[in-house]
N, C-alpha and C positions, 0 to 999 in steps of 0.2 A: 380526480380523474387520472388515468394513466393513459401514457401515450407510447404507441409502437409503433413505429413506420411500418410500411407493407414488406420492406425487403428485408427487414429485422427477422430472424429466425429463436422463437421464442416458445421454450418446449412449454406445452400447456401442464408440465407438472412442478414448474418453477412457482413460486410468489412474489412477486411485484407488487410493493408497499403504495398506497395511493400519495399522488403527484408524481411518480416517476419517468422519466422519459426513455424510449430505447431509440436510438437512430436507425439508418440506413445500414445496412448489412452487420448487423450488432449480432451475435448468438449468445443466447441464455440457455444453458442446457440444465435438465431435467433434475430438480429437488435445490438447484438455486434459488438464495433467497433473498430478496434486495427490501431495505427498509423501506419511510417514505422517503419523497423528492431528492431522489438518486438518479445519477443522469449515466449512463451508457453511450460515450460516442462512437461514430461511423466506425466499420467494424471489428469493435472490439468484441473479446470471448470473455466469456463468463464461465469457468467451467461448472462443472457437476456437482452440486452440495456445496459452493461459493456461499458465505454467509457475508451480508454487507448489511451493514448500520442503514441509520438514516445520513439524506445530505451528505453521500460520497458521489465524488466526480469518477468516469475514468473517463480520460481522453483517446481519441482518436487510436483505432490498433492497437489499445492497450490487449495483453494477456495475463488473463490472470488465473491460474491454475488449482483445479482442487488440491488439498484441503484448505484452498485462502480463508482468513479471517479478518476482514477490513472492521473494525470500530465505527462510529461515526464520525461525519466528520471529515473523511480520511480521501485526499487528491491523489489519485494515480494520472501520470502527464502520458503526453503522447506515445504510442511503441514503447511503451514499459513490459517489462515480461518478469512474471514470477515462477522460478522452476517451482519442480515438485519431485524430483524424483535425487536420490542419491548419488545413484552411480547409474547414467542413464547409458539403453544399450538398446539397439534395437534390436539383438539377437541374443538367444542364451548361449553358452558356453561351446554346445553341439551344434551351434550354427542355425537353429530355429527359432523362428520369428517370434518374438516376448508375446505375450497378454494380458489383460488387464490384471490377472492374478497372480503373474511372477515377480510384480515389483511393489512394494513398499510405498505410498502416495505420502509425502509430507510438505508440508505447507509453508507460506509464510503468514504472520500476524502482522498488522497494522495496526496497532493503537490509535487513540482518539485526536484526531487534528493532525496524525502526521499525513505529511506528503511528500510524493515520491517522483524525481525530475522526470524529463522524455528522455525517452531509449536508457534510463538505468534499468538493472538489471538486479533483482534481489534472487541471489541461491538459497531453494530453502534447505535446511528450516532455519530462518531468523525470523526472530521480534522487532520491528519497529518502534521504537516509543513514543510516547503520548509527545505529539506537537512536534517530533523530528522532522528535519528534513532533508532529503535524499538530493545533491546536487544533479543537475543532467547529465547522461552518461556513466554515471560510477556503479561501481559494482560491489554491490554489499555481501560480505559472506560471513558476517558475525554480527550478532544483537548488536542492535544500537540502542544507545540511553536516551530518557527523554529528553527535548529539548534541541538534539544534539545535529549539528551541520554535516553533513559528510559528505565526503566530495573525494573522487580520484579511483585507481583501480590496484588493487583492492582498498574500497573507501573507510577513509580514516576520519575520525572530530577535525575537525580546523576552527569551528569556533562554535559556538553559543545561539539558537533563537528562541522568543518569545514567542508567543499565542501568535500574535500578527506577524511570525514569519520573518521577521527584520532583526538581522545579527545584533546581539545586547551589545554594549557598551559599560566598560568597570564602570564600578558605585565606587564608593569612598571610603566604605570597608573595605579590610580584605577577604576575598572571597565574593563579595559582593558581586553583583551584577546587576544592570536594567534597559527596560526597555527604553529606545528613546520615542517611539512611535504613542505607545499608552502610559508608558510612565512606572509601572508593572515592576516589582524587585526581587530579583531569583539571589540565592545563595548557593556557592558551589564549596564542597565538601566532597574529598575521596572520588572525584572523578565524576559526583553528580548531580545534578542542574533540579535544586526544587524552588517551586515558589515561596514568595515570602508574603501571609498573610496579610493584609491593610486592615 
């Protein structure tokens, strides 16, 4: 079942995945596509051909701007905003007002399990990586790796997470890394965080 509040504005040419939920003054506009059990809070925008996995959150005012690409999986926090545009202007050069066809739409991507603090700010177009995550407030303006903490403006690594979100802790190798939460063991190599099979 899918659930839409009444104050929800939800273009009948969107698709909404079954168990999903849209809140109170949420907009889903038209050829957005939301997997299942993806929740939409109070009101947040979805733009226009938005493609979302299953089981992604966005919180409260989140914005998230065509051409986004969330994964599954993938937490957008309160007042998050995803640009889309390059060089944004609301006039052309002679002083008239832009259209939808004078600018260029690019995106940001969210891989699988990442997630993204309140009120950061991703410029696109970056990549998120599988299970990063975005500290609250920072502002991303270049691909992040997976796994990877980032935090500050313009946000930088500071350190290391796992699947469950909780900063790793060095292993006993070098390079090494793990979870202390699941126990989970990454290796890092050239700047990047993969797991290490059991």
């Amino acid at each position: 079942m899918v659930r839409i509040q009444e104050s929800a504005d939800v273009s009948p040419d969107a698709t909404i995945g079954e168990g999903s939920s849209i809140w109170h003054l949420a907009q889903v506009r038209e050829d957005a596509v939301l997997g299942e059990n993806c929740i939409v809070g109070r009101g947040a925008y979805v733009g226009t051909g938005v493609k979302m996995g299953d089981n992604c959150k966005l919180q409260n005012y989140a914005l998230v701007y065509e051409p986004a690409v969330l994964e599954d999986g993938v937490f957008v926090g309160p007042a998050v905003v995803f640009t889309n545009d390059h060089f944004p202007r609301s006039v052309d050069p002679d002083g008239k007002l832009k259209r939808g066809d004078d600018w260029e739409a690019v995106g940001v991507t969210c891989l699988t399990g990442s997630s993204i603090g309140a009120r950061a700010v991703c410029v696109a177009p970056v990549t998120i990586g599988r299970w990063a995550m975005i500290a609250a407030g920072a502002v991303v303006t270049r691909d992040v790796p997976d796994f990877a903490l980032m935090a500050g403006v313009p946000a930088k690594r500071i350190r290391w997470v796992g699947r469950a979100g909780v900063p790793l802790e060095p292993g006993e190798a070098d390079g090494s890394w793990v979870c202390p939460e699941t126990g989970q063991q990454y290796q890092e190599q050239d700047d990047i965080l993969v797991e290490v099979s059991k």
